[in-house]
DSSP file (Angstrom, degrees, kcal/mol; ACC not computed):
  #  RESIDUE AA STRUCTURE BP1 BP2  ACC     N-H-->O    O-->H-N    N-H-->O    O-->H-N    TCO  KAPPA ALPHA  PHI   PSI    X-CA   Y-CA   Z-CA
    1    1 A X              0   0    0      0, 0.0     7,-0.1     0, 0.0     0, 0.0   0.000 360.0 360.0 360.0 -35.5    0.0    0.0    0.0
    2    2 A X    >   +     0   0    0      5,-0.1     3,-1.7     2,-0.1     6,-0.6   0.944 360.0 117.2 -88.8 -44.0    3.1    2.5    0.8
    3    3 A X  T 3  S-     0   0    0      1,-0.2     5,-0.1     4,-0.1     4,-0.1   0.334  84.0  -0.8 -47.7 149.8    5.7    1.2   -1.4
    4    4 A X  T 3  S+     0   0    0      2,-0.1     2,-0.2     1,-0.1    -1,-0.2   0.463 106.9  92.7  48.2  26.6    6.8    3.1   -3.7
    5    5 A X  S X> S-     0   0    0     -3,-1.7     4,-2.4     1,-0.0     3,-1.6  -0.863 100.3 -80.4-129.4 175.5    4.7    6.4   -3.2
    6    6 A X  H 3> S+     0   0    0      1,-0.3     4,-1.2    -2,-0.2     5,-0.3   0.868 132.9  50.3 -55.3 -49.9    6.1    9.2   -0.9
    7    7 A X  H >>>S+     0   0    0      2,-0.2     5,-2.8     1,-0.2     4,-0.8   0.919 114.8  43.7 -34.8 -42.6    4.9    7.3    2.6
    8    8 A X  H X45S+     0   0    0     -3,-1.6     3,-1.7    -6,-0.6    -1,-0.2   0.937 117.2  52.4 -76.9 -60.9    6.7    4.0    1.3
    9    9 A X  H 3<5S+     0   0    0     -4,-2.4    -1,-0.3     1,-0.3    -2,-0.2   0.619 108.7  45.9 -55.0   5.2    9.7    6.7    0.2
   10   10 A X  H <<5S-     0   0    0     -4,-1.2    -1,-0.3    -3,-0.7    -2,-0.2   0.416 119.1-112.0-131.9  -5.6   10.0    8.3    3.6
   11   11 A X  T <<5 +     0   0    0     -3,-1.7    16,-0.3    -4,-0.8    -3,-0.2   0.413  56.1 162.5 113.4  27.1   10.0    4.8    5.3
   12   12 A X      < -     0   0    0     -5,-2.8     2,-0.3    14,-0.1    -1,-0.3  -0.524  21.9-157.3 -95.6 164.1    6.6    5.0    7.1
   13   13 A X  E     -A   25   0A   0     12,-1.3    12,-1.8    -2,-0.2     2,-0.7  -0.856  13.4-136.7-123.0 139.5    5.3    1.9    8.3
   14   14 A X  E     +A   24   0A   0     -2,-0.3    10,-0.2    10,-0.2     3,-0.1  -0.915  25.4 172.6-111.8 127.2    1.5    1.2    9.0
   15   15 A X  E     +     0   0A   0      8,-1.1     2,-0.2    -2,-0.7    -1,-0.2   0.474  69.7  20.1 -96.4  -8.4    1.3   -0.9   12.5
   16   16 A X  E     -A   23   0A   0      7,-1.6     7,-1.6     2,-0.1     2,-0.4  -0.927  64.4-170.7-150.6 138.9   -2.6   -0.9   12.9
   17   17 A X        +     0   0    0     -2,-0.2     2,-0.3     5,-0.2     5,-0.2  -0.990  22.8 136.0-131.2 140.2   -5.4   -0.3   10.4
   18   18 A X        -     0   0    0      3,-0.4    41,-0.1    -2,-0.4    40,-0.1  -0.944  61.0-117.0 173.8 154.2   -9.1    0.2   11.2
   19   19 A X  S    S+     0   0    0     -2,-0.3    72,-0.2    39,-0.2    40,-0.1   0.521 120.1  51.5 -79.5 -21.7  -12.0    2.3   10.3
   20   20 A X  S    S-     0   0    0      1,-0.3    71,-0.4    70,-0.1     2,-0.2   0.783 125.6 -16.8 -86.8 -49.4  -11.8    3.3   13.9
   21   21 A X        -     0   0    0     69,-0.2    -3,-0.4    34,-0.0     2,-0.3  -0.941  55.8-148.6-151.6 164.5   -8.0    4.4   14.5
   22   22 A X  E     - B   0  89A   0     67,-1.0    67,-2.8    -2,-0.2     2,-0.4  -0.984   6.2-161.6-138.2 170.8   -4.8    3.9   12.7
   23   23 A X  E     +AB  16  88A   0     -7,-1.6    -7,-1.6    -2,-0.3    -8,-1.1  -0.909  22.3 143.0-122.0 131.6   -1.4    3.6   14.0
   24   24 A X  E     -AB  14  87A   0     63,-2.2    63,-2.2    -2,-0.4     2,-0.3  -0.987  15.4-175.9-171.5-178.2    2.0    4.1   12.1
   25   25 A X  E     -AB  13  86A   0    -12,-1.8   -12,-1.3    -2,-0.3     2,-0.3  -0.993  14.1-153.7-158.9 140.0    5.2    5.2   12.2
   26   26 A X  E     - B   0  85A   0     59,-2.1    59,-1.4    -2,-0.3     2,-0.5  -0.822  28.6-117.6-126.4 171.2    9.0    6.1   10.6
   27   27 A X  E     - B   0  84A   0    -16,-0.3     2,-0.6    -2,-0.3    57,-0.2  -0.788  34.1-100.2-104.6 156.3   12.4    6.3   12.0
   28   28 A X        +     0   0    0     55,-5.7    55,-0.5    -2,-0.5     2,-0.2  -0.699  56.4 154.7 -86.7 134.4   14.4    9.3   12.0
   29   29 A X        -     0   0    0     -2,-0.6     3,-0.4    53,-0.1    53,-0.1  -0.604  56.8 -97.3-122.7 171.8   16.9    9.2    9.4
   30   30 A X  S >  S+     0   0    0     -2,-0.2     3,-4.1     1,-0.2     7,-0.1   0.864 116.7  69.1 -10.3 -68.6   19.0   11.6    7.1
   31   31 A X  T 3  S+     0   0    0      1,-0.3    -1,-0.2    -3,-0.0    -3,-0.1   0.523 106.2  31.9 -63.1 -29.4   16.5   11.2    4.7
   32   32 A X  T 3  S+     0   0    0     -3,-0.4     8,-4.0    -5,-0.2     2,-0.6  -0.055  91.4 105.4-115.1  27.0   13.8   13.1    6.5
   33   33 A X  B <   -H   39   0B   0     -3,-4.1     6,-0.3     6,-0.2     5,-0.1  -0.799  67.0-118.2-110.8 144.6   15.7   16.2    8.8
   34   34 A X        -     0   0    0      4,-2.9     3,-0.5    -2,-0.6     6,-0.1   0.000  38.1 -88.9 -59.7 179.0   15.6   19.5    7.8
   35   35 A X  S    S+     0   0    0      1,-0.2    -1,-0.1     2,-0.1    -2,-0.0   0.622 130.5  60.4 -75.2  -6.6   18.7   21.5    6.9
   36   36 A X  S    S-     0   0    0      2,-0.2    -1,-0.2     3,-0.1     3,-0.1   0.721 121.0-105.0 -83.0 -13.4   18.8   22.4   10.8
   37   37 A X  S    S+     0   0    0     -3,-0.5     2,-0.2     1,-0.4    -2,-0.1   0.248  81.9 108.2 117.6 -15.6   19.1   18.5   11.9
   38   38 A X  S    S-     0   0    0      1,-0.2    -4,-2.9    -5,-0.1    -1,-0.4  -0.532  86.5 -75.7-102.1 177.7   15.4   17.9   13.2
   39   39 A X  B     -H   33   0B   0     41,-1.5     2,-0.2    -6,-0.3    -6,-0.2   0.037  57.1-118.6 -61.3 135.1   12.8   16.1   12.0
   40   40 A X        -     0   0    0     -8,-4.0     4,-0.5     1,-0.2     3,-0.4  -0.775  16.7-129.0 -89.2 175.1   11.4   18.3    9.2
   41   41 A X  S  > S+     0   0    0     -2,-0.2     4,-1.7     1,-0.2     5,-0.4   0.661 110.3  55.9 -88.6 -27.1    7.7   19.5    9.9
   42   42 A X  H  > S+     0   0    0      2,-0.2     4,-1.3     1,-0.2    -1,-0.2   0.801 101.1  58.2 -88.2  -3.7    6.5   18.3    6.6
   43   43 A X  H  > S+     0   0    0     -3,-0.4     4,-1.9   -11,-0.2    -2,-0.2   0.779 110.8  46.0 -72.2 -35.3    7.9   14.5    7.4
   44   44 A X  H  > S+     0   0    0     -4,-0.5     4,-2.1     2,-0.2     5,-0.3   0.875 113.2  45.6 -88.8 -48.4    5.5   14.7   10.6
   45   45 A X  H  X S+     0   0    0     -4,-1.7     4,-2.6     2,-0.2    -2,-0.2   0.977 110.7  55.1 -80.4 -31.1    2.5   16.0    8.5
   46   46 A X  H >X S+     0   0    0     -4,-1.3     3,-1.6    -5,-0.4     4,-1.2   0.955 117.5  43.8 -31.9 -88.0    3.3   13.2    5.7
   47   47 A X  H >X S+     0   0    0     -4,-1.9     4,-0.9     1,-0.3     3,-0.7   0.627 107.4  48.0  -9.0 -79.8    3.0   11.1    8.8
   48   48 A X  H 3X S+     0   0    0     -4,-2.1     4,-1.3     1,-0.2    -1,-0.3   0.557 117.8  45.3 -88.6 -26.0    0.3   12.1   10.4
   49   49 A X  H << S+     0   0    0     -4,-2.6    -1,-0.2    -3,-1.6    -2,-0.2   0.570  99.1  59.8-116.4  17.0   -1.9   12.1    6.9
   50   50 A X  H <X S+     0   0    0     -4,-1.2     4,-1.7    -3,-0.7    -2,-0.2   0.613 106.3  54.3 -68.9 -25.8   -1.2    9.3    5.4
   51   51 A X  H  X S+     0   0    0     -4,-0.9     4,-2.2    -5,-0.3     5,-0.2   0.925 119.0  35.7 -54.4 -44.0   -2.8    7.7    9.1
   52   52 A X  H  X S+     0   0    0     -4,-1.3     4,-1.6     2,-0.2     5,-0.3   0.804 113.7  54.1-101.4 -12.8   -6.1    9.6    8.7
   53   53 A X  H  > S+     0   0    0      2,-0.2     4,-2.9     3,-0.1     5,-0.2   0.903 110.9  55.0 -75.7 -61.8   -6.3    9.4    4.6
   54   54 A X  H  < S+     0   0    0     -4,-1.7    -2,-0.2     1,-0.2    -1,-0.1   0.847 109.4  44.7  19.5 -84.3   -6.0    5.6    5.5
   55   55 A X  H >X S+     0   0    0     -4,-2.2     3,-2.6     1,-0.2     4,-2.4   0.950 105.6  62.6 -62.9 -48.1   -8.9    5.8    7.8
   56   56 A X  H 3< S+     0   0    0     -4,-1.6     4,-0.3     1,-0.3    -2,-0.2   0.986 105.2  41.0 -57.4 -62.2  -10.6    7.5    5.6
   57   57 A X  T 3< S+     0   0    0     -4,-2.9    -1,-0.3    -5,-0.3    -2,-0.2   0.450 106.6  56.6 -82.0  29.3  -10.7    5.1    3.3
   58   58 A X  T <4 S+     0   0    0     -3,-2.6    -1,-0.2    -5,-0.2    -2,-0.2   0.713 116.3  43.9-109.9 -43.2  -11.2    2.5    5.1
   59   59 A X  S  < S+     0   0    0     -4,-2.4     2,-0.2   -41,-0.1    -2,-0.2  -0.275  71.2 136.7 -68.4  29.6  -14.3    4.4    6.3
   60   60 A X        -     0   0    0     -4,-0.3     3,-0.1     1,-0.1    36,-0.1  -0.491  58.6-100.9 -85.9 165.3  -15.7    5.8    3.6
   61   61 A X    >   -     0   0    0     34,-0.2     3,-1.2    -2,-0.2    -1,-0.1  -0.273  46.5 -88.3 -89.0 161.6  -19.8    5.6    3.3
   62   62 A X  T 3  S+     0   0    0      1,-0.2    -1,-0.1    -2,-0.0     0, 0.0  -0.506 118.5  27.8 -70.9 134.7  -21.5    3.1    1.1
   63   63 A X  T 3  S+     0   0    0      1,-0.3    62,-0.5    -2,-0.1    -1,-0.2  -0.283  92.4 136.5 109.8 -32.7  -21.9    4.5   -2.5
   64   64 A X  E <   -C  124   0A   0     -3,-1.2    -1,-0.3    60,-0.1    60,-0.2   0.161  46.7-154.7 -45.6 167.8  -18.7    6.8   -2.0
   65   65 A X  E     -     0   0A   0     58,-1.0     2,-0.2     1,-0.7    59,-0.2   0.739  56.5 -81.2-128.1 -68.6  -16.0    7.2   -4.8
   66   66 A X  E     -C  123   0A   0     57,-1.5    57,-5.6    55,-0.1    -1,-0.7  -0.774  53.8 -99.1 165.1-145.8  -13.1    8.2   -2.6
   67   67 A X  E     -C  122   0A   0     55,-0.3     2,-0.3    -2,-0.2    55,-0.2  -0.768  14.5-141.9-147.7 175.8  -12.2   11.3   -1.2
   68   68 A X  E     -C  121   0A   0     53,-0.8    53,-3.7    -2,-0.2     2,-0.5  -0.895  37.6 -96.2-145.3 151.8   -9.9   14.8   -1.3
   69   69 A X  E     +C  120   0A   0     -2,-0.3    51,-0.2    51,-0.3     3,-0.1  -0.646  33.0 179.6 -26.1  82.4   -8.4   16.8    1.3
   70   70 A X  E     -     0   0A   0     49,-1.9     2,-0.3    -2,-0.5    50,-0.1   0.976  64.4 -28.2 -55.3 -66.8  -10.4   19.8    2.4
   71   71 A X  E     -C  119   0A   0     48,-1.0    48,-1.9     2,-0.0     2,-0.3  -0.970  57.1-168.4-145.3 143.1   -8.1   21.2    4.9
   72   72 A X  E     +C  118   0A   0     -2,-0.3     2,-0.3    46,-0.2    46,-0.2  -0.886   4.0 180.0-169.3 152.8   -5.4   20.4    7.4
   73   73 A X  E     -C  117   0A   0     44,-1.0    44,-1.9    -2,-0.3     2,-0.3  -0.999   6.5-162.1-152.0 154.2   -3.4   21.6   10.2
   74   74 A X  E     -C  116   0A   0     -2,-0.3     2,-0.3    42,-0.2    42,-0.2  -0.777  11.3-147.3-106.7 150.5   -0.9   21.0   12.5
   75   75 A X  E     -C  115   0A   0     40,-1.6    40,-1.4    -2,-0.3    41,-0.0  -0.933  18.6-139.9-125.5 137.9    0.6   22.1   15.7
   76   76 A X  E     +C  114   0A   0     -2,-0.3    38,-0.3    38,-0.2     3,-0.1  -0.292  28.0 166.0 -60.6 130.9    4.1   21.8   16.4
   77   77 A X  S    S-     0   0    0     36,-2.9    37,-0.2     1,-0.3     2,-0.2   0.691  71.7 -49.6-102.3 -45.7    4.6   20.6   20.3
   78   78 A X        -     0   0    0     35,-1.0    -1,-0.3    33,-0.1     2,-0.2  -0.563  60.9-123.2-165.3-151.5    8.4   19.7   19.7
   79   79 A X        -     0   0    0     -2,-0.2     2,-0.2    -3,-0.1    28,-0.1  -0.749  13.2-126.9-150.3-163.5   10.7   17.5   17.1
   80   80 A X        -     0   0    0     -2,-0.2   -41,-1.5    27,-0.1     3,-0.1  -0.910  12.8-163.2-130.0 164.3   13.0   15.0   16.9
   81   81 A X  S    S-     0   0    0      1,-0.5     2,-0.2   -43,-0.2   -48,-0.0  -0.115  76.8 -19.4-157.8  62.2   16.2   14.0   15.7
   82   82 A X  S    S+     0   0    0      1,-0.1    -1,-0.5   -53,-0.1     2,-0.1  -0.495  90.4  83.5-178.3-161.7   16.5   10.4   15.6
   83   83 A X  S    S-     0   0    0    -55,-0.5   -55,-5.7    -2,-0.2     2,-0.3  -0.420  89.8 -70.3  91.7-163.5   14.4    7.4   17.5
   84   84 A X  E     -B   27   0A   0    -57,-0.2     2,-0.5    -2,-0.1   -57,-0.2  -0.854  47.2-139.5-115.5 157.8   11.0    6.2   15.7
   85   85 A X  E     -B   26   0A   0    -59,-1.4   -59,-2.1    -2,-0.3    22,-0.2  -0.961  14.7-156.5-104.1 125.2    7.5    8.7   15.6
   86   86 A X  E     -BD  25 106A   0     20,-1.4    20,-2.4    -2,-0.5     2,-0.4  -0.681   8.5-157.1 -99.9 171.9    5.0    7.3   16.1
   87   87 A X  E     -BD  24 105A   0    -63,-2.2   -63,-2.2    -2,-0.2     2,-0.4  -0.998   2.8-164.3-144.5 140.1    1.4    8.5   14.9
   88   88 A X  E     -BD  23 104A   0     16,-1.9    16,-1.4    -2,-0.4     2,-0.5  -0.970  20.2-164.5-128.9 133.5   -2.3    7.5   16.4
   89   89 A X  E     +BD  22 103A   0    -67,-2.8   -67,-1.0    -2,-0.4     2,-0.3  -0.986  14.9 159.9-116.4 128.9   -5.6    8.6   13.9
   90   90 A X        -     0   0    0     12,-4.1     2,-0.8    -2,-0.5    11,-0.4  -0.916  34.9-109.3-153.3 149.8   -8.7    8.7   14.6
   91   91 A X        +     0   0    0    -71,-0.4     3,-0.1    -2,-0.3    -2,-0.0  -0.432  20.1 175.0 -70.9 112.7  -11.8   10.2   13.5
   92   92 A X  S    S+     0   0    0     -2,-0.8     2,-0.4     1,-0.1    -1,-0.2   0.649  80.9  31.5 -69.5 -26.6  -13.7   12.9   15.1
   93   93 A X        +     0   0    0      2,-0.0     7,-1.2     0, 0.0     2,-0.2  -1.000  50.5 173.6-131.2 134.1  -16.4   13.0   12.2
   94   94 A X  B     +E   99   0A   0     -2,-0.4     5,-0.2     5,-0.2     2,-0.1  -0.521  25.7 160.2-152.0  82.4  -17.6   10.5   10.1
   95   95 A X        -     0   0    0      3,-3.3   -34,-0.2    -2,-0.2    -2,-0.0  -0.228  53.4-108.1-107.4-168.3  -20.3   12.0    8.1
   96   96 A X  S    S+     0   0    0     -2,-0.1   -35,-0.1   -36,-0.1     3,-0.1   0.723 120.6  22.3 -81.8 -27.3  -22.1   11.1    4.8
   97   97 A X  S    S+     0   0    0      1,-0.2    25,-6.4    24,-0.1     2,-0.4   0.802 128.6  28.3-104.8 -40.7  -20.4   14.1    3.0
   98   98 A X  E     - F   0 121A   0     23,-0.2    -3,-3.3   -31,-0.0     2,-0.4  -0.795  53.1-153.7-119.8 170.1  -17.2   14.8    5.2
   99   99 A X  E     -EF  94 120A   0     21,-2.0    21,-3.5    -2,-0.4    -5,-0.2  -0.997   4.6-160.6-126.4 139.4  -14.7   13.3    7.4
  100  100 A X        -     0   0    0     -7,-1.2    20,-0.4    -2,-0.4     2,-0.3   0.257  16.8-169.8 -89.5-141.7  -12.6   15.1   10.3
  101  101 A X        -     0   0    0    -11,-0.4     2,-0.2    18,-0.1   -10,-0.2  -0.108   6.9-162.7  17.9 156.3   -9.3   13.0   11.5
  102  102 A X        +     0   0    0     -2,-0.3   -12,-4.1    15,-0.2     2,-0.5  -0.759  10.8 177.3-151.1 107.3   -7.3   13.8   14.3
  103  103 A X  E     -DG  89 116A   0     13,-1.9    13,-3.0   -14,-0.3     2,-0.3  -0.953  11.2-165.8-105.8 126.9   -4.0   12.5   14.5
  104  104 A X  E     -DG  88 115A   0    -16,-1.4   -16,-1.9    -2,-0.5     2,-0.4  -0.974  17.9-152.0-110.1 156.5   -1.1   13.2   17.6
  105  105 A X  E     -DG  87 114A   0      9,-1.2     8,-4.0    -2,-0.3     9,-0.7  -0.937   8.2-159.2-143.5 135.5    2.3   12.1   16.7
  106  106 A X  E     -DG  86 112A   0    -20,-2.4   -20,-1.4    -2,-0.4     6,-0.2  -0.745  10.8-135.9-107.1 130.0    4.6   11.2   19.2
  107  107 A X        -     0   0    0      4,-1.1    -1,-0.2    -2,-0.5   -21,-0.1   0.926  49.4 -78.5 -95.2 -80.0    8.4   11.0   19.3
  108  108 A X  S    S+     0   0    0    -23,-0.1     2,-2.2   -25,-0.1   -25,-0.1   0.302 130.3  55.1-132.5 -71.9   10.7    7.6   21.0
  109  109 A X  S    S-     0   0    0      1,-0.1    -2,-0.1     2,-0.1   -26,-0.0  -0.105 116.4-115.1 -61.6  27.3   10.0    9.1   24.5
  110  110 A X        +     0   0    0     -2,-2.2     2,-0.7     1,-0.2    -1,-0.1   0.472  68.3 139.8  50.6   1.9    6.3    9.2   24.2
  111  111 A X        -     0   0    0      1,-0.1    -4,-1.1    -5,-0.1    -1,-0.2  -0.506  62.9-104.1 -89.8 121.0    6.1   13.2   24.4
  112  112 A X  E     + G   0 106A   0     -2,-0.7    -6,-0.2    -6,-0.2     3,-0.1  -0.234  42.1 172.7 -41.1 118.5    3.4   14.9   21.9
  113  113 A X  E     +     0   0A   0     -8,-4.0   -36,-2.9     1,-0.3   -35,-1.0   0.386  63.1   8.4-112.4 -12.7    5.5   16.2   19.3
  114  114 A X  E     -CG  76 105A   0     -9,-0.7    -9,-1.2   -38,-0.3     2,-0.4  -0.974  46.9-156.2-142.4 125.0    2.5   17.2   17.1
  115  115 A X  E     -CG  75 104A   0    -40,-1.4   -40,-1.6    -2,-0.4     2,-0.5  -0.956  29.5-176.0-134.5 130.1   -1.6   17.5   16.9
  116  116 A X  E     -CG  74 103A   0    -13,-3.0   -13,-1.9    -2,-0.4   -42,-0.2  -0.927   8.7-167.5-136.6 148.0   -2.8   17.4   13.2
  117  117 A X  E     +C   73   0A   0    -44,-1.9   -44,-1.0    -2,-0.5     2,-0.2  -0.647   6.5 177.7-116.4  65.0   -6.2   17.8   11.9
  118  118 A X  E     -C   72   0A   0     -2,-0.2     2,-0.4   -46,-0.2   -46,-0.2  -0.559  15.5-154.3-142.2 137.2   -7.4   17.0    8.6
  119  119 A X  E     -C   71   0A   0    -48,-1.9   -49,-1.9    -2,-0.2   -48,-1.0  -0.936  14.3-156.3-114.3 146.8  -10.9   17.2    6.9
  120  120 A X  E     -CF  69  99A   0    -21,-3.5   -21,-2.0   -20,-0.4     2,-0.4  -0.813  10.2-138.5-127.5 159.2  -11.6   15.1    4.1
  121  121 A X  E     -CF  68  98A   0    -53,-3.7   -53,-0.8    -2,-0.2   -23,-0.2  -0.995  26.0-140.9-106.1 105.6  -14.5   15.8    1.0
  122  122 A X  E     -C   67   0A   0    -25,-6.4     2,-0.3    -2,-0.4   -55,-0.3  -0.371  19.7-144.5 -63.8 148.1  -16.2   12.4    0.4
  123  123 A X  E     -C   66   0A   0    -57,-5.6   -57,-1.5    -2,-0.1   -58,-1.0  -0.944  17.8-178.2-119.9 158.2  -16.9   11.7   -3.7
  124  124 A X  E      C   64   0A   0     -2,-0.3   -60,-0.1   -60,-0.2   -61,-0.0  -0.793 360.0 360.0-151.7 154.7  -19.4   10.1   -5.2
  125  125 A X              0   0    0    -62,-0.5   -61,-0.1    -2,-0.2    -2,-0.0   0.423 360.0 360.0 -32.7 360.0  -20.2    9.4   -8.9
């Protein structure tokens, strides 16, 4: 499902899947720190919405299409610069036309490093 689109290219890994939550995660590498050394903030929102597009489409309504991205945001709590992040999604809305997500994303040492938000536009034909 990741391989070989940016999630699969950034090395995140999905450890739980459900209509209900998902769970996933990457390590910190090279491959994803900013030019200062930390984690970059668009590696964390990668993260954190591939979990809730996921959900989302694991939870989309009968007759539905798929979906697009309305909106999303983050806020930055903290970083990292190495260990694994992890990321928890879960829905806050699960209507017939939209979806809300909520993801928090978590660094080796369990401390909120992130709180991301995303609203999704179901299609249909």
């Amino acid at each position: 499902m990741l391989a070989g689109r940016l999630p699969g290219v950034l090395g995140m890994r999905v450890l739980e899947a459900s209509a209900e939550k998902v769970i996933g995660e990457l390590t910190v590498s090279e491959r994803v720190l900013a030019p200062n050394g930390y984690l970059h903030a668009a590696t964390v929102v990668a993260l954190a919405d591939t979990a809730c597009g996921i959900g989302t489409r694991l939870s989309l309504p009968e007759g539905a299409t798929g979906f697009t991205t309305l909106e999303v945001k983050t806020n930055y709590l903290g970083t990292a610069r190495s260990g694994v992040v992890t990321t928890t999604a879960t829905p806050s809305h699960s209507g017939r036309r939209t979806q809300t997500w909520d993801a928090t994303v978590h660094d080796g040492d369990g401390r909120t490093i992130a709180l991301f938000r995303c609203t999704q536009l179901v299609l249909r034909p």
